[in-house]
C-alpha positions in Angstrom: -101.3 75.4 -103.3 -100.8 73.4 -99.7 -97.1 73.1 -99.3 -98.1 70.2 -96.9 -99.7 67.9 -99.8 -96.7 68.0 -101.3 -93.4 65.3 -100.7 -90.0 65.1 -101.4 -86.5 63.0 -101.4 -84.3 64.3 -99.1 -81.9 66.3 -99.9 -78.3 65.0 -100.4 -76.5 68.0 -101.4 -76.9 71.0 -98.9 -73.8 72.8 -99.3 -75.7 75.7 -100.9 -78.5 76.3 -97.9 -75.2 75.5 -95.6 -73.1 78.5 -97.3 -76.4 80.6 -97.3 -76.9 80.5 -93.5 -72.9 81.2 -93.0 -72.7 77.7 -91.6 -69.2 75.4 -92.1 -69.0 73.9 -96.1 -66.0 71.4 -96.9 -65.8 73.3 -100.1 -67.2 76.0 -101.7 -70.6 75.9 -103.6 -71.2 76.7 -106.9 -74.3 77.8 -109.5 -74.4 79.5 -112.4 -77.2 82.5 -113.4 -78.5 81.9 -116.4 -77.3 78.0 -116.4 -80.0 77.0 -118.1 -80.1 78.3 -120.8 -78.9 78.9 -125.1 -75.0 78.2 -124.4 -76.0 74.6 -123.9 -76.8 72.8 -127.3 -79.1 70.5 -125.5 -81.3 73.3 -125.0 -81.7 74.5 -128.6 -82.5 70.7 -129.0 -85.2 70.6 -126.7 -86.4 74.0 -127.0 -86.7 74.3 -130.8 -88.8 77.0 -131.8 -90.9 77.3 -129.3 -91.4 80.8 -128.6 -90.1 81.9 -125.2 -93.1 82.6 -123.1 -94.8 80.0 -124.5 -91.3 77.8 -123.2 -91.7 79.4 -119.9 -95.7 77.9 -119.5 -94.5 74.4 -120.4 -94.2 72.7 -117.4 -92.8 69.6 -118.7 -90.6 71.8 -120.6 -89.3 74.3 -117.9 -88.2 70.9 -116.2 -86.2 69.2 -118.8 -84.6 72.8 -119.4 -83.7 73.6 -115.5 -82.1 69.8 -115.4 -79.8 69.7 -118.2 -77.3 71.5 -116.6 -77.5 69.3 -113.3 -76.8 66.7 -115.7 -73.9 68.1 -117.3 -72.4 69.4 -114.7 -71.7 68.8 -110.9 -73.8 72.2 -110.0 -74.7 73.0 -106.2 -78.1 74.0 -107.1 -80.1 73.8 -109.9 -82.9 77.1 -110.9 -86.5 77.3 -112.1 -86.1 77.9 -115.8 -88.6 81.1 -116.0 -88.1 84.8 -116.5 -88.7 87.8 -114.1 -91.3 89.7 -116.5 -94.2 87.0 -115.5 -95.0 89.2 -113.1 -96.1 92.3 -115.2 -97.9 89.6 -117.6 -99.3 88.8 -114.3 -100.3 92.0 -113.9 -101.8 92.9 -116.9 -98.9 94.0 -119.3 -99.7 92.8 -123.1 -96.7 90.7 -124.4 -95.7 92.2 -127.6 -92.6 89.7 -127.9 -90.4 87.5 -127.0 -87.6 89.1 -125.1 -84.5 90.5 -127.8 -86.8 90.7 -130.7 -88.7 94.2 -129.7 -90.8 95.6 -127.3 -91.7 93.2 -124.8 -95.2 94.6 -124.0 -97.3 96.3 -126.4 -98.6 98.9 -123.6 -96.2 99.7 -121.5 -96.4 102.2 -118.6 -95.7 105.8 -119.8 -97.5 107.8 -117.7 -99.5 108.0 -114.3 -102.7 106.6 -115.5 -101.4 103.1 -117.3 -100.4 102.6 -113.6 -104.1 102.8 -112.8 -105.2 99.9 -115.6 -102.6 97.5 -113.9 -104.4 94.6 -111.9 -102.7 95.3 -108.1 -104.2 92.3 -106.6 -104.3 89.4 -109.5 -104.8 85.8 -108.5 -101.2 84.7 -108.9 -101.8 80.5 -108.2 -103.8 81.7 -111.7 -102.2 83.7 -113.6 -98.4 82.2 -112.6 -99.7 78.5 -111.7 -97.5 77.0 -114.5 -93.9 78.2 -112.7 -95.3 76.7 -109.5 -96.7 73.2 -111.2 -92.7 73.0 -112.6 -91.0 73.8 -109.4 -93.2 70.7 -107.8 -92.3 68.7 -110.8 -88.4 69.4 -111.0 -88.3 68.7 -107.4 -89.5 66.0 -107.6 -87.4 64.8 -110.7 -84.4 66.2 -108.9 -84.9 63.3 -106.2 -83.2 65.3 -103.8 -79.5 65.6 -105.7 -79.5 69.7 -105.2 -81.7 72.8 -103.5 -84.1 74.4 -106.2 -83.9 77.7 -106.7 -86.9 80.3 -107.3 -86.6 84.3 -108.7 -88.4 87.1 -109.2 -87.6 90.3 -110.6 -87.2 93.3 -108.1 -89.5 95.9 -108.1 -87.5 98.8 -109.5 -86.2 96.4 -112.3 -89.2 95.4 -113.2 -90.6 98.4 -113.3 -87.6 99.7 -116.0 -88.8 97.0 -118.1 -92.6 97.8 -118.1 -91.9 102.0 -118.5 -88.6 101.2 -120.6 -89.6 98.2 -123.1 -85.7 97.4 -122.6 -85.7 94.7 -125.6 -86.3 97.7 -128.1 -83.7 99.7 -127.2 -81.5 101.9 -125.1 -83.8 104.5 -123.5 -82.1 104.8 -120.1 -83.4 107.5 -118.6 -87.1 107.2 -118.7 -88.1 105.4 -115.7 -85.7 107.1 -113.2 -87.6 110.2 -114.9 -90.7 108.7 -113.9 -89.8 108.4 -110.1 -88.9 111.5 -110.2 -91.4 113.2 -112.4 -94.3 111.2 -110.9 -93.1 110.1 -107.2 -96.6 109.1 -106.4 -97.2 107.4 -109.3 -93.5 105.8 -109.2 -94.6 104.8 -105.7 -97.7 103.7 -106.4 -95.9 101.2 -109.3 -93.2 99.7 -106.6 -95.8 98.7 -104.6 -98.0 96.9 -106.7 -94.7 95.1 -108.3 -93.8 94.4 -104.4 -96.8 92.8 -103.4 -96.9 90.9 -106.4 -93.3 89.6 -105.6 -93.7 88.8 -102.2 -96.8 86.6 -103.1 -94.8 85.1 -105.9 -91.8 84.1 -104.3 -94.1 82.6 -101.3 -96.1 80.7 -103.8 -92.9 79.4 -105.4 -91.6 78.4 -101.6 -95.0 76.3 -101.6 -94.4 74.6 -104.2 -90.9 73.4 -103.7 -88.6 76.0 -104.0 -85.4 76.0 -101.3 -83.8 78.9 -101.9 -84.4 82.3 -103.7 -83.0 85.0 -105.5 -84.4 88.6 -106.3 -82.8 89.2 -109.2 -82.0 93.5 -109.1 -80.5 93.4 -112.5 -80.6 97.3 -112.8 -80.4 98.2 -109.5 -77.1 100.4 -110.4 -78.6 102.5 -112.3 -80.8 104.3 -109.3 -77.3 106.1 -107.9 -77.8 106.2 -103.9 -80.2 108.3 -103.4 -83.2 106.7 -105.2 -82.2 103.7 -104.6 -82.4 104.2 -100.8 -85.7 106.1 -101.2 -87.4 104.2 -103.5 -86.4 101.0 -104.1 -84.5 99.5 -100.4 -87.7 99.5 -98.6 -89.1 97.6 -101.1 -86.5 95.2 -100.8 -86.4 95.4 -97.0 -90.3 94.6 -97.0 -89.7 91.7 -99.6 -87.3 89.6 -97.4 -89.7 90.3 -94.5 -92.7 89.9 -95.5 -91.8 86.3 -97.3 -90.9 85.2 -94.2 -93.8 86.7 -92.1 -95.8 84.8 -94.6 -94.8 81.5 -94.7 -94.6 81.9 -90.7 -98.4 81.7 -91.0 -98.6 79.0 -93.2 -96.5 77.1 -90.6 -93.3 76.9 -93.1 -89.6 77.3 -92.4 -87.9 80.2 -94.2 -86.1 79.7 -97.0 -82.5 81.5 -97.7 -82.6 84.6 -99.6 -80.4 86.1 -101.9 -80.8 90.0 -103.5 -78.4 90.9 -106.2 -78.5 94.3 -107.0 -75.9 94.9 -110.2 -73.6 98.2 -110.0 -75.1 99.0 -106.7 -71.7 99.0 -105.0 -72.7 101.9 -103.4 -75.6 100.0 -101.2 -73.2 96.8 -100.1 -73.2 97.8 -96.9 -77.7 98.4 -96.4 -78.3 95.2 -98.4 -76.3 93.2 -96.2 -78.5 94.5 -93.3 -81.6 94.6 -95.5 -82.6 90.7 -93.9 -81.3 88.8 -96.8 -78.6 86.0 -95.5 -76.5 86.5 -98.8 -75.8 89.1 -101.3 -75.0 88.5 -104.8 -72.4 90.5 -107.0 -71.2 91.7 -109.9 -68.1 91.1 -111.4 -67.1 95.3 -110.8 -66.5 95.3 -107.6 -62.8 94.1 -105.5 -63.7 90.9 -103.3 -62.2 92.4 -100.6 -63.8 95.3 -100.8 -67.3 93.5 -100.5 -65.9 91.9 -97.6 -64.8 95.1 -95.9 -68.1 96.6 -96.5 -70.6 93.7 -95.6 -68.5 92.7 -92.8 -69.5 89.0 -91.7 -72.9 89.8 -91.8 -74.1 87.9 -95.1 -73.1 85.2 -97.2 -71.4 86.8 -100.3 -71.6 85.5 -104.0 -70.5 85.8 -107.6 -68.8 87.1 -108.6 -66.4 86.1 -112.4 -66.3 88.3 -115.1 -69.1 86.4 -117.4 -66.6 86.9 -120.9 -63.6 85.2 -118.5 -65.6 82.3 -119.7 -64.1 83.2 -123.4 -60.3 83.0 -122.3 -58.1 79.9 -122.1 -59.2 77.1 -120.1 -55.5 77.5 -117.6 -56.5 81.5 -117.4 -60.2 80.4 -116.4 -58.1 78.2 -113.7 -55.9 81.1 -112.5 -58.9 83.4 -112.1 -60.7 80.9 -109.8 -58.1 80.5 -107.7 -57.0 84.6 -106.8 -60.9 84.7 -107.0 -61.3 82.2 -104.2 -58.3 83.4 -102.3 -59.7 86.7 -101.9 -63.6 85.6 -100.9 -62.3 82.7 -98.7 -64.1 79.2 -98.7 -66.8 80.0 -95.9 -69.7 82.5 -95.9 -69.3 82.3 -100.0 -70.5 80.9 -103.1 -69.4 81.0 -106.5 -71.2 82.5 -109.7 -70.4 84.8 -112.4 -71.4 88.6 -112.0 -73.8 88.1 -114.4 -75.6 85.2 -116.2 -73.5 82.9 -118.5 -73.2 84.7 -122.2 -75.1 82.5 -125.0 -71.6 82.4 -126.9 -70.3 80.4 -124.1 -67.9 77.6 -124.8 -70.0 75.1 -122.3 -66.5 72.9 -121.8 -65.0 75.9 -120.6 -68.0 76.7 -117.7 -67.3 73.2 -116.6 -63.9 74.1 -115.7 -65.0 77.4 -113.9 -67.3 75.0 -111.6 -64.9 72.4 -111.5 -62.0 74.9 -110.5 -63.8 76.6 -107.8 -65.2 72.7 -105.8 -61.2 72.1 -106.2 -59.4 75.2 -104.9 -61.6 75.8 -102.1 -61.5 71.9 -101.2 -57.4 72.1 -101.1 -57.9 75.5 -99.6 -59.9 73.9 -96.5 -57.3 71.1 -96.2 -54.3 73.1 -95.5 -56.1 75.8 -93.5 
């Protein structure tokens, strides 16, 4: 896919790339994980029951989805509607189910030699063309109104979910056992899954894509040690080999974004890991993140997702000590977490609202 072949409206809204590169925003940007997505009822309507998979290879579908919140809402970025396990489909993982109703793969990796059946160098524009054929298309329906996002999965996280089947159940301590029971093995896994990502988040770059996010959604769970071993220089070698890549393709870098949940204990690597911002999760203090990545990254996040659930003048008061404490520049709002499917959608609107309006009268009387 020839990034060149392909032309877009320019873009009108680019406080988000702005906040990302720790340049000045009038206000303080704002997206949602998870914002497309089953709290909104238009996406019941339009999904149906169409399995999820099945959603995430319907271009024309993936589109409508990502857009509907753009349309309800006056969001500083809009994301690819898609799902971090394409990658171990990609791979050669069997889908057994849809994500929350089982096992996700019928043959998941359990020992040393199902890490030897995996495909380390599939044809990703192949097996993954239909994310990249709707991040073209949603750009181009966007006409320019917000950035795009793209996502993967990290390695380690993705990993969990291929050793761990984590739809079927709590079974925590498997795949940390694996790392530690078979380091080469473990290894071996990361760097298939790392390779993969780096070409997928590349080939969603190419296609339209403005900013990305590696989504680390279990990154916690390592503890410092493994985490540092096994799963930082993967996420080192992510953020530069993307760029190394599109380099030779004659392509501008994109802003990056890691979010590694409960890894408080890694603030301070990951905001020198070569990723302008750092995503977190709704455990840790503000200005404690400050402290610890210094002004070296872009922070974000980082609401309590069930805040969502309390009154809509409580939602208010917890935007505002939330934005006090991160300051309006080098930040941008989120939850910690993506947006629960229970989710009163009026009452997101006035966590989005809130945050464009405190940071706004916080710029003017600074």
């Amino acid at each position: 896919m020839k990034a060149s072949v392909q032309v877009f409206a320019p873009l009108q809204n680019d406080l988000i790339l702005r906040a990302a590169r720790g340049e000045k925003t009038e206000r303080v940007p704002v997206w949602i994980m998870r914002q497309a997505g089953r709290y909104l009822p238009e996406y019941k309507k339009a999904k149906g029951d169409k399995p999820f998979f099945a959603t995430c290879r319907d271009p024309e579908l993936v589109s409508e989805l990502t857009l509907q919140p753009i349309r309800r809402y006056p969001l500083d970025a809009a994301i690819i509607f898609s799902d971090i396990l394409v990658i171990p489909i990609a791979l050669g993982l069997t889908v057994a189910n849809d994500p929350g109703q089982g096992p996700v793969f019928a043959d998941p990796v359990l020992e040393p030699s199902d890490v030897d059946r995996l495909n380390p160098d599939p044809d990703m524009t192949k097996e993954l063309g239909y994310v990249y054929e709707a991040i073209t298309l949603t750009r181009k329906k966007l006409e320019g109104k917000v950035p795009l996002f793209g996502f993967v999965g990290a390695p380690w996280t993705l990993m969990k979910f291929m050793v761990e089947n984590v739809s079927a159940g709590p079974n925590p301590n498997r795949a940390r056992r694996f790392l530690v029971e078979f380091p080469e093995a473990g290894k071996k896994l990361l760097k298939i899954l790392t390779d993969a990502v780096i070409n997928h988040l590349v080939l969603q770059i190419k296609a339209g894509a403005q900013i990305v996010q590696v989504f680390d959604s279990y990154g916690g769970e390592l503890g410092p040690k493994l985490f540092n071993e096994m799963e930082l220089p993967c996420l080192k070698r992510i953020a530069l080999e993307v760029r190394k890549k599109l380099k030779e393709s004659n392509m501008e870098p994109v802003p990056m974004v890691v979010f590694a949940k409960d890894a408080h204990f890694a603030i301070e690597d990951l905001a020198s890991s070569g990723y302008e911002v750092v995503g977190l999760d709704w455990t840790i203090r503000p200005t404690h993140a400050r402290r610890l990545a210094e002004t070296k990254v872009t922070l974000q996040g980082n609401m309590d997702p069930v805040m969502m659930f309390a009154s809509k003048d409580e939602i208010r008061k917890g935007v505002k000590e939330m934005v006090q404490k991160f300051g309006t520049q080098r930040y941008i709002g989120n939850l910690g977490h993506g947006v629960l499917k229970d989710t009163d959608p009026d009452h997101l609107g006035v966590y989005i609202d809130a945050i464009h309006e405190y940071s706004e009268e916080m710029n003017a009387s600074a």
